[in-house]
N, C-alpha and C positions, 0 to 999 in steps of 0.2 A: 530454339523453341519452336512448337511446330502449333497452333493456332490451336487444332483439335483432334481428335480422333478421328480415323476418316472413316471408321464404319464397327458399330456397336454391336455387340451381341450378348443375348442376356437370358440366364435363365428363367425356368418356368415357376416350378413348384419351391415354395420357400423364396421366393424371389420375388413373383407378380403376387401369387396367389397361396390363403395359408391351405391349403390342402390336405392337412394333416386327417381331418378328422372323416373325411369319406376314403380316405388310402385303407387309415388305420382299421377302420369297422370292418372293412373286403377282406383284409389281412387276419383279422380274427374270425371272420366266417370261413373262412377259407382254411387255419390251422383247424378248425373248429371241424368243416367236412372232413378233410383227411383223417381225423383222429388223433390230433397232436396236439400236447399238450399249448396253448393259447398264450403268448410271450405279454409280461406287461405292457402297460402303456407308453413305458420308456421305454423299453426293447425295439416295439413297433416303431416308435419313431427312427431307428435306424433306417429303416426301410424305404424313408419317405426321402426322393431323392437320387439314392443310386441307383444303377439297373437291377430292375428285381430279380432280371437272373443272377447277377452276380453275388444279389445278396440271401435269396435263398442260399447260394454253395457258402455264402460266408456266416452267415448267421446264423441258419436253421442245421445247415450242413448234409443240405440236400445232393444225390445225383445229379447230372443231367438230366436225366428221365424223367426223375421226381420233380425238378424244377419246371420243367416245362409244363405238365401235368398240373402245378401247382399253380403255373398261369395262368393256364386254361379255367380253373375253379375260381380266382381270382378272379380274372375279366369276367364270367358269368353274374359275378355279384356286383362289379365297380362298375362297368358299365353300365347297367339298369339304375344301380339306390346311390351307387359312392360315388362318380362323375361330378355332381353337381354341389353336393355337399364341401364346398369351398369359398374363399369369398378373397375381394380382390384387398390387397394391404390399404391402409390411408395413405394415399399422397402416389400410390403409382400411377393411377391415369394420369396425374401433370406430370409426372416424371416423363411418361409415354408419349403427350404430346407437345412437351419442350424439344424433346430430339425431334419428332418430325416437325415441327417448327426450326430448327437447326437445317432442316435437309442432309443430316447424318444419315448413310442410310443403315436399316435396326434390322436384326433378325436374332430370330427366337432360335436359340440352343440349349434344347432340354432332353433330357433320357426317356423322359413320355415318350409313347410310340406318338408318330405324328397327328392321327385318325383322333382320339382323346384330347391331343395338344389343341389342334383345330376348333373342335368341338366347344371344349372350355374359352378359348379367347374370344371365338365368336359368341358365346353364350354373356360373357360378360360386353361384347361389344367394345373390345379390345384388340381384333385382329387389323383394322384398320390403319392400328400405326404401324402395323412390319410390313418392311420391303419383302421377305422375306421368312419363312417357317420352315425349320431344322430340327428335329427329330427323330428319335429311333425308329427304324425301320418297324412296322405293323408285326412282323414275328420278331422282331427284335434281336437278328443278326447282327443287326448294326443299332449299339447301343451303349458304347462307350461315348462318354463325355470328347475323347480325343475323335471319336471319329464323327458324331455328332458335328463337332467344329469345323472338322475337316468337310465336313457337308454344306455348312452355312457358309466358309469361304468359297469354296466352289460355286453356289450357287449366286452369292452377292455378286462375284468374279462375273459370272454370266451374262449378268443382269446390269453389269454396267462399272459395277463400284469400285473406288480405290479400296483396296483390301491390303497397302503396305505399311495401316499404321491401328490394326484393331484395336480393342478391348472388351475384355469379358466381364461381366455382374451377376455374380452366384454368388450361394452361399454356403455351398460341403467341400470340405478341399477335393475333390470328383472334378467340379468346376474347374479349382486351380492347376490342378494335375493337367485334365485336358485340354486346356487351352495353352498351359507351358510347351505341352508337348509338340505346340506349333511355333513357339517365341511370342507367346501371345500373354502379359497380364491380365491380374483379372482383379477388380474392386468385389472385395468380401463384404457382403449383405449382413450386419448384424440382427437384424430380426427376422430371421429363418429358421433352419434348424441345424445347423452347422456349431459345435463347440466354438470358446474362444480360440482351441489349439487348432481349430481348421482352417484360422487363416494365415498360419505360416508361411510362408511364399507367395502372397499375395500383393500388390501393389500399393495396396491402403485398401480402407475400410468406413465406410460407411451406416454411421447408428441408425438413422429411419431414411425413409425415403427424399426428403426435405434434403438430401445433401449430396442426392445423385446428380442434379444438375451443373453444380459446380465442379464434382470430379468429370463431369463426362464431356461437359459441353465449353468449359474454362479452358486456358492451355497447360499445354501437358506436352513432357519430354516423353519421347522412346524408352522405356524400361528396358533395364539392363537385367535380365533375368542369371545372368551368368553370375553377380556379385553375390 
């Protein structure tokens, strides 16, 4: 048995913060300027989470072109009115400051480009407990969940940390996938916006935030991701 994790890493949206509903309005103003028709409110929430490029090509069934294009009208609107229009879950800031209280060291791994990511956790005065901030690249080349991670190891790696025994805290199998892709588990967030079938492959799961402490901070074996 190994005492704990030796360095945490956890997503953003759906995770710290509900976000849905300044993503979701950008997203309809934005179908709304193109001229397209305006997806429900269920639909929208697909969106909330993965990388928007990738879900423009999956959802809307946009080009490249179009995608990008579709950013650009996006951020015009989410940066200015949607950014803020979020609010932090009950129970995450003690979730946030038991780990720094642990001296685990925490870094954020989200599909938000970082500039937004930043912006929001200091808005909530919440950037104070990450060692660390991992995010997609500002044009969001680098926007996969796997590489995302691969960023937050690297740079905890830098900075000091033991990085041979992580774990990830999301909530779309996005999370799970990427962070597998390293040998990395990951505790599935029940109240985000992830199905129940998206925590397949996950390590265990936690219903509200009251239960992250004892997954993250209790002892914990190495996950055999192979089985």
């Amino acid at each position: 048995m190994k005492p704990h994790w030796t360095c945490i890493l956890i997503d953003l949206d759906g995770t710290i913060t509900d976000s849905a509903p300044g993503i979701t309005s950008s997203l309809a103003w934005m179908f709304e300027q193109l001229g397209r028709p305006i997806p429900t409110p269920v639909e929208l929430l697909r969106y909330v989470g993965p990388p928007l490029l990738t879900s423009f090509r999956d959802f809307a069934g946009f080009s490249p072109a179009q995608s990008a294009h579709a950013l650009e009208v996006y951020r015009s609107h989410y940066i200015v009115k949607g950014l803020y229009d979020s609010s932090v879950y009950h129970g995450i800031p003690e979730v946030l400051s038991a780990i720094g209280a642990s001296d685990i060291p925490l870094s954020l791994a989200t599909s938000k480009p970082e500039t937004p990511a930043n912006l929001i956790l200091n808005h909530f005065e919440l950037a104070r407990h990450f060692d660390i901030i991992a995010g997609a690249s500002d044009d969001e080349v680098r926007s996969t969940k796997a590489d995302v991670v691969a960023v937050a190891l690297e740079r905890l790696a830098a900075a000091g940390a033991d990085v041979s025994n992580p774990i990830m805290v999301g909530d779309r199998e996005h999370d799970i996938e990427g962070a597998a892709a390293h040998g990395i588990p990951t505790i599935f967030v029940e109240w985000g916006y992830g199905s129940v079938a998206e925590r397949v492959g996950s390590h265990s799961s936690a219903k509200h935030p009251g239960e992250l402490p004892g997954l993250l901070l209790g002892e914990v074996e190495r996950a055999d991701l192979s089985a």
